[in-house]
Structures are given as structure tokens and as C-alpha cells.
N, CA and C atoms as a LAMMPS dump frame, in Angstrom:
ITEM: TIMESTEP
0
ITEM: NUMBER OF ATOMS
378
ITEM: BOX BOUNDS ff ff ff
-5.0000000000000000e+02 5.0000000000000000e+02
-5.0000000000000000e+02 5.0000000000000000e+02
-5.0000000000000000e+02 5.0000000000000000e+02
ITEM: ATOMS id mol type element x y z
1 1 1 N -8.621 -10.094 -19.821
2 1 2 C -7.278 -10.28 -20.322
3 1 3 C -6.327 -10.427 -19.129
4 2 1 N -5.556 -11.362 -19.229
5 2 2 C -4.651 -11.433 -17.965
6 2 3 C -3.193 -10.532 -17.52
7 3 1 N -3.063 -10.412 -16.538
8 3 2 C -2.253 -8.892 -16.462
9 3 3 C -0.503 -9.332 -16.831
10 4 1 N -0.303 -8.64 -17.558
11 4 2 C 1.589 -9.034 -18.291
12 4 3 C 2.475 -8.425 -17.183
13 5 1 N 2.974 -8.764 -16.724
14 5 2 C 4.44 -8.255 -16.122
15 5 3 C 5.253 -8.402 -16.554
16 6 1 N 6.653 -6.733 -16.721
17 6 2 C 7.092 -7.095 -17.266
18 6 3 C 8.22 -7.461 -16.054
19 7 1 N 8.389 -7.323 -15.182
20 7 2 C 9.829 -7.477 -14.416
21 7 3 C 9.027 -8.752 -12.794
22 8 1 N 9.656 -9.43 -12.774
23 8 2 C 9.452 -10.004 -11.361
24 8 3 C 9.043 -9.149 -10.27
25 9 1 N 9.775 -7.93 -10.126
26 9 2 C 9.343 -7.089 -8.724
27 9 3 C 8.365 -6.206 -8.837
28 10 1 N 7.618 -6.453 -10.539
29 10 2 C 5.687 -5.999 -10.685
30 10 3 C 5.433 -7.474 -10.28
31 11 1 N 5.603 -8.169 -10.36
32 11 2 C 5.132 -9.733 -9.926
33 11 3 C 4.921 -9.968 -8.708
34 12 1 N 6.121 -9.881 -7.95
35 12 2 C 6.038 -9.651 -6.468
36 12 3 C 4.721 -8.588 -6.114
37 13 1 N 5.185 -7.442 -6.066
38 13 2 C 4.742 -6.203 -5.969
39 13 3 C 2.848 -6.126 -6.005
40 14 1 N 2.373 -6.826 -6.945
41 14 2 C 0.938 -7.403 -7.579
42 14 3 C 0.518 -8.234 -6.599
43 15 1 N 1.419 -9.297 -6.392
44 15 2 C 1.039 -10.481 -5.204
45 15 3 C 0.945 -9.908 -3.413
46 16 1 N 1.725 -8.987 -3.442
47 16 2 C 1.993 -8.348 -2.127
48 16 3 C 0.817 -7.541 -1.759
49 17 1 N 0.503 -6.662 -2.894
50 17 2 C -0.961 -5.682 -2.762
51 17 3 C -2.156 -6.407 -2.817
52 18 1 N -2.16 -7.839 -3.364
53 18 2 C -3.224 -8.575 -3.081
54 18 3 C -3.467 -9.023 -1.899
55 19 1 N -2.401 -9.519 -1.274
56 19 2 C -1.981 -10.122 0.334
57 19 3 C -2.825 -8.902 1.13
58 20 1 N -2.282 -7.717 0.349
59 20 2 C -2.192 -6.683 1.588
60 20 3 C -3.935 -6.508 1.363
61 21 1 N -4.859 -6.651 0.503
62 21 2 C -6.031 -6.47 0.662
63 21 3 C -7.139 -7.611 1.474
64 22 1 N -6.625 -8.485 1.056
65 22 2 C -7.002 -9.577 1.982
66 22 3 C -6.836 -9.755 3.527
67 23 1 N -5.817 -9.143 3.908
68 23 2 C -5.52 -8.898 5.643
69 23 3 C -6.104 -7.705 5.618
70 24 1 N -6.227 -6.548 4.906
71 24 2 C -7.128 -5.502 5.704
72 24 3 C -8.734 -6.191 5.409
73 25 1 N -9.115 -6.318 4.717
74 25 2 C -10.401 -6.695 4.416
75 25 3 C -10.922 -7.77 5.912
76 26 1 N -9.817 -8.76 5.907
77 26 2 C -9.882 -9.791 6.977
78 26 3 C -10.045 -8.753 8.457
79 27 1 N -9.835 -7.596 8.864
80 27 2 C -9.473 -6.727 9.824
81 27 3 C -10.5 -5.924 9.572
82 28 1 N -11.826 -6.068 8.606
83 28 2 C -12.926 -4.963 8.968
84 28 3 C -12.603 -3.551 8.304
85 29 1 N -11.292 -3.998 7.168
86 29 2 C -11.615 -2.339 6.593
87 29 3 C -12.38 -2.548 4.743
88 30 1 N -12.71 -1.28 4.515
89 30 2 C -13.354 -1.981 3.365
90 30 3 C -12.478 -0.677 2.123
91 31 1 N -12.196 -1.604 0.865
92 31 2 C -11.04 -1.267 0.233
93 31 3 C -12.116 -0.609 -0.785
94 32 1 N -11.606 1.22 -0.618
95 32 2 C -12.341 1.735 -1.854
96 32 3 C -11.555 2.079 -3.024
97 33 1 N -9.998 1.927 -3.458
98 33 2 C -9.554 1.932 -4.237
99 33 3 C -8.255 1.127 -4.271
100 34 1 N -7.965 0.779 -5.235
101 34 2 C -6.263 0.543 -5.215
102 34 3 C -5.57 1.073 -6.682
103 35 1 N -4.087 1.643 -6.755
104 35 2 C -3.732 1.957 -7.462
105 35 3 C -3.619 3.515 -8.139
106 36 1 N -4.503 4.499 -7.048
107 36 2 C -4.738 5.388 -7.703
108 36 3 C -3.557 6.032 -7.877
109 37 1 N -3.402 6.593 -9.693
110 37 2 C -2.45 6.966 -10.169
111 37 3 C -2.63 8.512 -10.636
112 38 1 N -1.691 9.078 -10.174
113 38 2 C -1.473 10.388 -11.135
114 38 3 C 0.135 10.684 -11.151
115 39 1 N -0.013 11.928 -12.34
116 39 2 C 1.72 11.669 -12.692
117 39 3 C 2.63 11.747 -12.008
118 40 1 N 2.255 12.136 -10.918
119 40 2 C 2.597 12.876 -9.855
120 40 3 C 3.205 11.885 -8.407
121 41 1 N 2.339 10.871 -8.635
122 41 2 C 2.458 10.244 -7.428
123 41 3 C 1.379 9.092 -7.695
124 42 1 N 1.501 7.9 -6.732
125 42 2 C 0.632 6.641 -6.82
126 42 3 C 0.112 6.577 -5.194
127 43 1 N -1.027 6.109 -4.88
128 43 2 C -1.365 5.504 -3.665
129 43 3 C -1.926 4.331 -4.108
130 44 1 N -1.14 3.378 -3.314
131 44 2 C -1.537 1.434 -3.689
132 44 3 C -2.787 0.882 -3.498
133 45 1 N -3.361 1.353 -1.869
134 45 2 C -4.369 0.962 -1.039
135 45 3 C -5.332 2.545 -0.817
136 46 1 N -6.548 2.375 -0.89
137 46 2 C -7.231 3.601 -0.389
138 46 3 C -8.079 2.428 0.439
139 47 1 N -8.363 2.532 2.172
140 47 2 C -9.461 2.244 2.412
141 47 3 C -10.06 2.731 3.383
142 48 1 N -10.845 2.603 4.194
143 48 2 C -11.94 2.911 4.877
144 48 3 C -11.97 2.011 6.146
145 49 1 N -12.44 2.56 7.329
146 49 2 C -12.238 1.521 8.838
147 49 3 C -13.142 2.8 9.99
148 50 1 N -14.037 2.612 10.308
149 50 2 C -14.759 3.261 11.145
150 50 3 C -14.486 5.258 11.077
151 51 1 N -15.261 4.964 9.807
152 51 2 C -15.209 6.718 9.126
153 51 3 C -13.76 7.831 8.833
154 52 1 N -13.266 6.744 8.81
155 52 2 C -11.503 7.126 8.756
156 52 3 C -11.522 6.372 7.327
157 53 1 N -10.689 6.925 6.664
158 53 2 C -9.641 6.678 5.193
159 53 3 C -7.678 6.623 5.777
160 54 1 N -8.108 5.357 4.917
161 54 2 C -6.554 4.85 5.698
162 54 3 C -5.574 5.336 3.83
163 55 1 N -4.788 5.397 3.541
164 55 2 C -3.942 5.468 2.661
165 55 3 C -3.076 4.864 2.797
166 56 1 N -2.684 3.448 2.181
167 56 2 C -1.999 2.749 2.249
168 56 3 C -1.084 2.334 0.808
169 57 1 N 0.376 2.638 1.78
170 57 2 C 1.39 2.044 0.858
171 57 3 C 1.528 0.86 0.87
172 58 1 N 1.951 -0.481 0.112
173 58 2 C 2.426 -1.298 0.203
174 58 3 C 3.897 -1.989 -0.378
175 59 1 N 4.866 -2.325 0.91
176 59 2 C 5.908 -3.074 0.467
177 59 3 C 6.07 -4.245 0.598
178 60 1 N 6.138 -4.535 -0.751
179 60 2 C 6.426 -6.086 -0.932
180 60 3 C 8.024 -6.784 -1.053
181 61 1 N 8.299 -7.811 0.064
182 61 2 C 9.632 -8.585 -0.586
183 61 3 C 9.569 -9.997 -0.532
184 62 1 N 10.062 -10.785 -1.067
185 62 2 C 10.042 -12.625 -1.604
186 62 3 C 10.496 -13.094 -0.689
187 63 1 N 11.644 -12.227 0.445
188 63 2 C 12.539 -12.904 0.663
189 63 3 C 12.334 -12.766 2.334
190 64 1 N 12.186 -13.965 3.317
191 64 2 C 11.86 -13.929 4.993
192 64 3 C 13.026 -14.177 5.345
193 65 1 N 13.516 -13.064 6.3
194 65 2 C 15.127 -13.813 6.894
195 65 3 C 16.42 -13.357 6.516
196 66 1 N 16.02 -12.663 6.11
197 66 2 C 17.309 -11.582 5.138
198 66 3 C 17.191 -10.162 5.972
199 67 1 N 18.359 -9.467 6.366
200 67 2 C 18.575 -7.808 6.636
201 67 3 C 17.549 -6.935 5.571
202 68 1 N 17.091 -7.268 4.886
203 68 2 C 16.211 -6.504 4.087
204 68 3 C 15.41 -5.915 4.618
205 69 1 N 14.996 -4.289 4.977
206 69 2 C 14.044 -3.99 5.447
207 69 3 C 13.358 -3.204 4.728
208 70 1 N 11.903 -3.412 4.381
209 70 2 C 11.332 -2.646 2.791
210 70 3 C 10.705 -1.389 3.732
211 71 1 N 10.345 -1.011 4.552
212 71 2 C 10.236 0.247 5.452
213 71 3 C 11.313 1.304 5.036
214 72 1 N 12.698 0.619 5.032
215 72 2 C 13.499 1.802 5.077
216 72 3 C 13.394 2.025 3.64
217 73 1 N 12.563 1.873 2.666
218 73 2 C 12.715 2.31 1.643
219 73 3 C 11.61 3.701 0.669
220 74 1 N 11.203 4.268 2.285
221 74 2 C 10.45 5.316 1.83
222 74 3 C 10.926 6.303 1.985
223 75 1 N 12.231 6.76 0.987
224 75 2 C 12.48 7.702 0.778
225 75 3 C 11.786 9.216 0.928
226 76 1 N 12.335 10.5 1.211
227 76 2 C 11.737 11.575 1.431
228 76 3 C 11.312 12.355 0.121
229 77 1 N 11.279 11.424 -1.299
230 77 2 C 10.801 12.067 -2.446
231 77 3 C 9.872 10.968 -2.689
232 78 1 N 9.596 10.089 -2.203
233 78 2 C 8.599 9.018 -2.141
234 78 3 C 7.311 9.417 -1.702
235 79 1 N 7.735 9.865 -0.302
236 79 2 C 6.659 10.558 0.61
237 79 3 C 6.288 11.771 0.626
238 80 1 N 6.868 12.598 -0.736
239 80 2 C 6.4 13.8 -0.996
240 80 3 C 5.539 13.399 -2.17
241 81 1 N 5.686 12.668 -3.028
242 81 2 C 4.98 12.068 -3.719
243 81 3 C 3.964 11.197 -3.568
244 82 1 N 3.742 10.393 -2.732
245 82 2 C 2.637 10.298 -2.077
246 82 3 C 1.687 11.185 -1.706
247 83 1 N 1.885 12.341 -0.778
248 83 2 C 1.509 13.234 -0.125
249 83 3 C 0.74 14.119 -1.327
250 84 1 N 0.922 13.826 -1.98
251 84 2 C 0.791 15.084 -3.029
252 84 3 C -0.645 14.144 -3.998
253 85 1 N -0.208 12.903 -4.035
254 85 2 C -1.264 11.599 -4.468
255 85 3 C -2.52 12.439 -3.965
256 86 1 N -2.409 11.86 -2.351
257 86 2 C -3.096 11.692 -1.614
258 86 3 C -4.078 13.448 -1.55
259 87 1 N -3.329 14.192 -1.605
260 87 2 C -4.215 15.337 -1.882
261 87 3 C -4.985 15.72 -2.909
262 88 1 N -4.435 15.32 -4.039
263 88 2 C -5.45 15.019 -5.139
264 88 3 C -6.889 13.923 -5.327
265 89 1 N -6.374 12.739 -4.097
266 89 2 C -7.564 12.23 -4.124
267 89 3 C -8.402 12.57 -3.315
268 90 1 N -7.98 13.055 -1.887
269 90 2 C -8.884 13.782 -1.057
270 90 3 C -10.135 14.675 -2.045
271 91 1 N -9.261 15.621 -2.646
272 91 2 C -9.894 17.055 -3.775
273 91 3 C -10.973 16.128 -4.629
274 92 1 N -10.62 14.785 -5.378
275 92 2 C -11.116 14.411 -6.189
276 92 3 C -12.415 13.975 -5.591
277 93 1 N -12.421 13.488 -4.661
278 93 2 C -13.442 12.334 -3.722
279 93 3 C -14.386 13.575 -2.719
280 94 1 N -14.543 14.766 -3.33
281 94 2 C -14.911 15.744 -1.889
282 94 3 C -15.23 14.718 -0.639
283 95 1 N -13.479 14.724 -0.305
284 95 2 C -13.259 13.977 1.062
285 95 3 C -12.601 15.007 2.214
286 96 1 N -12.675 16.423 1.986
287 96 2 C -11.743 17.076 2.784
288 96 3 C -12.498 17.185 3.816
289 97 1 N -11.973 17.498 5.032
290 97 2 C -12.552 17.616 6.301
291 97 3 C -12.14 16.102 7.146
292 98 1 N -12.33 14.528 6.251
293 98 2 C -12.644 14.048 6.713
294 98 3 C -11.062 13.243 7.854
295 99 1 N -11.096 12.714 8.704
296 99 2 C -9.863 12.171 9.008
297 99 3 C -9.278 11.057 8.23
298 100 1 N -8.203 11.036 8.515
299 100 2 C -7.401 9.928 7.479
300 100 3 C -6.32 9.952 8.126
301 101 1 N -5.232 9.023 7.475
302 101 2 C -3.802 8.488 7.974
303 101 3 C -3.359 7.772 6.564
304 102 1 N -1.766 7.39 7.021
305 102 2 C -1.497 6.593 5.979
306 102 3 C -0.275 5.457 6.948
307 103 1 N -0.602 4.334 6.715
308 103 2 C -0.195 3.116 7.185
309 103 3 C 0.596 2.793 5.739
310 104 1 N 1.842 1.706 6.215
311 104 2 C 2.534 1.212 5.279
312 104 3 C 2.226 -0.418 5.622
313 105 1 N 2.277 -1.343 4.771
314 105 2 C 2.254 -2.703 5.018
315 105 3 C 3.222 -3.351 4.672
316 106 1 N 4.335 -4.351 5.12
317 106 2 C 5.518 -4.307 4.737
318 106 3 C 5.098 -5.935 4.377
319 107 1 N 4.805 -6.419 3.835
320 107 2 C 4.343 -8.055 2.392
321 107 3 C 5.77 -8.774 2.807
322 108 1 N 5.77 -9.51 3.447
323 108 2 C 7.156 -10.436 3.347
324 108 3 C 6.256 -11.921 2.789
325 109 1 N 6.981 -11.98 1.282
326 109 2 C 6.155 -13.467 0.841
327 109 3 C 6.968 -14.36 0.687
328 110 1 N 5.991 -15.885 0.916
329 110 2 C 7.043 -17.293 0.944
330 110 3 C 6.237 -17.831 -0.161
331 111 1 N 7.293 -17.136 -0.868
332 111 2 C 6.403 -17.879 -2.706
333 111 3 C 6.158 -19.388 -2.713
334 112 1 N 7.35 -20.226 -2.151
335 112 2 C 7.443 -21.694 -2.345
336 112 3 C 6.42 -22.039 -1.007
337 113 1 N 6.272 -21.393 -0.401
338 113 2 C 4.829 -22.164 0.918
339 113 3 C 3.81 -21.506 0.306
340 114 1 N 3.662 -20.67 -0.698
341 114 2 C 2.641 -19.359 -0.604
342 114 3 C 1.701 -19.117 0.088
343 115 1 N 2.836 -18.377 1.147
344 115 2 C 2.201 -17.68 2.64
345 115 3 C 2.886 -16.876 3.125
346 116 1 N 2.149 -15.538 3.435
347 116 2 C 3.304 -14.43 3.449
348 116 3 C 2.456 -14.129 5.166
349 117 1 N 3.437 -12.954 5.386
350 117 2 C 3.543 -12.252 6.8
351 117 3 C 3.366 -11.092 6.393
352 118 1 N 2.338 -10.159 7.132
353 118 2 C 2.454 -8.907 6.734
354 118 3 C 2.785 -7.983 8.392
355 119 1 N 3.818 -7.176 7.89
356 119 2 C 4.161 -6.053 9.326
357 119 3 C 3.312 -4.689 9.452
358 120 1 N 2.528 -4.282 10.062
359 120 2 C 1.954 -3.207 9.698
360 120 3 C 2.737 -1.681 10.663
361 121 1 N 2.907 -0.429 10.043
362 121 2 C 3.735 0.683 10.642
363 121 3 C 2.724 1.422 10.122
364 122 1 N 1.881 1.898 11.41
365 122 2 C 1.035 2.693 11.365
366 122 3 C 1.034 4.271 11.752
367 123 1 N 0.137 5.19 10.953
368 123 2 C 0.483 6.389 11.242
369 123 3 C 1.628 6.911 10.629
370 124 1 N 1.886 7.269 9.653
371 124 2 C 3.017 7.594 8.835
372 124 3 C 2.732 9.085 8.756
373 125 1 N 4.234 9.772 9.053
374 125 2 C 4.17 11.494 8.982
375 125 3 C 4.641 11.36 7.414
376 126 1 N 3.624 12.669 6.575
377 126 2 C 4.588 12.606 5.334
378 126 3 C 5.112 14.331 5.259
């Protein structure tokens, strides 16, 4: 069944996390989840890169060339919410012990070339 959106910026947002799996994948990491949800909190990207688990957010925007910066938009109830994701999947996955990080990918897409740029800000304190 094909996936409904209801607002453009799940549209974007869908296209951006696809981008963003395709450049890590292209970079040797291998993607063991996306999307994981609890009520609590979402993580977009879960993957994997030389025995490390990366946790990855992804921001997506349409627009190249604009003051827009989707980085500054990880609020400090964002990243407690995350954080809190991310410990539940650790617990869930008996993954504790193991190292990890969480990288953000910032999706700048050129819908009308469809070809985007991705910025990567690695190492994120939450």
C-alpha cells in the first residue's frame, strides 16, 4: 500500500530520511532500523559502522540558499526526548555496554533537480 502524507513536511521529511540512508549506506554503515517509535520519543536512523551504533536524527529542508538552518532546530526537549528513545532501544536490543553516538544529518533537497546535499554534525551531546 503506498504511504499517505498528510502535510508536505511528512513529504519532505520521508524523502530526506531516504537521502539520508542512501549516503550512510554509500559510507559503509549498515542501517538496522529506522523510525523507531515510542511515546516517548522517536529515533529516525539506527545504524551500525565498525561495532559502533550511530543514532541518527534526520533534518530535512526543500529549500538550498536560504538562512534556514535545520541544526538549530534541536531543541533541549527534543534531545531529551531522543535520549530517552535511545535508551529504550539500547534496553530493548541488549545493546548496553556497547559504544554508540548520535550524529544529526541536515537533508537540504533540490526537489526540481532531485538532488539533495547532506551536512553531517557529528557526535551530538544529549
Amino acid at each position: 500500500m503506498p504511504k499517505v502524507f498528510t502535510s508536505n513536511t511528512q513529504k519532505i521529511g520521508e524523502i530526506g530520511e531516504n537521502e539520508a540512508v542512501k549516503f550512510l549506506m554509500k559510507h559503509g554503515f549498515v542501517v538496522k532500523d529506522r523510525n523507531y517509535t515510542k511515546k516517548w520519543g522517536e529515533i529516525d536512523i539506527v545504524a551500525e559502522k565498525d561495532s559502533k551504533i550511530y543514532f541518527i536524527e534526520v533534518k530535512s529542508v526543500s529549500v538550498i540558499g536560504n538562512n534556514f538552518r535545520p541544526e538549530e532546530n534541536m531543541h533541549p526537549w527534543k534531545l531529551q526526548r531522543l535520549a530517552r528513545a535511545i535508551q529504550t532501544y539500547i534496553l530493548s536490543k541488549n545493546l548496553d555496554g556497547r559504544e554508540w553516538q548520535v550524529d544529526l544529518l541536515v537533508v537540504y533537497l533540490n526537489l526540481k533537480d532531485k538532488n539533495s546535499e547532506i551536512k553531517v554534525v557529528s557526535d551530538i551531546i544529549l
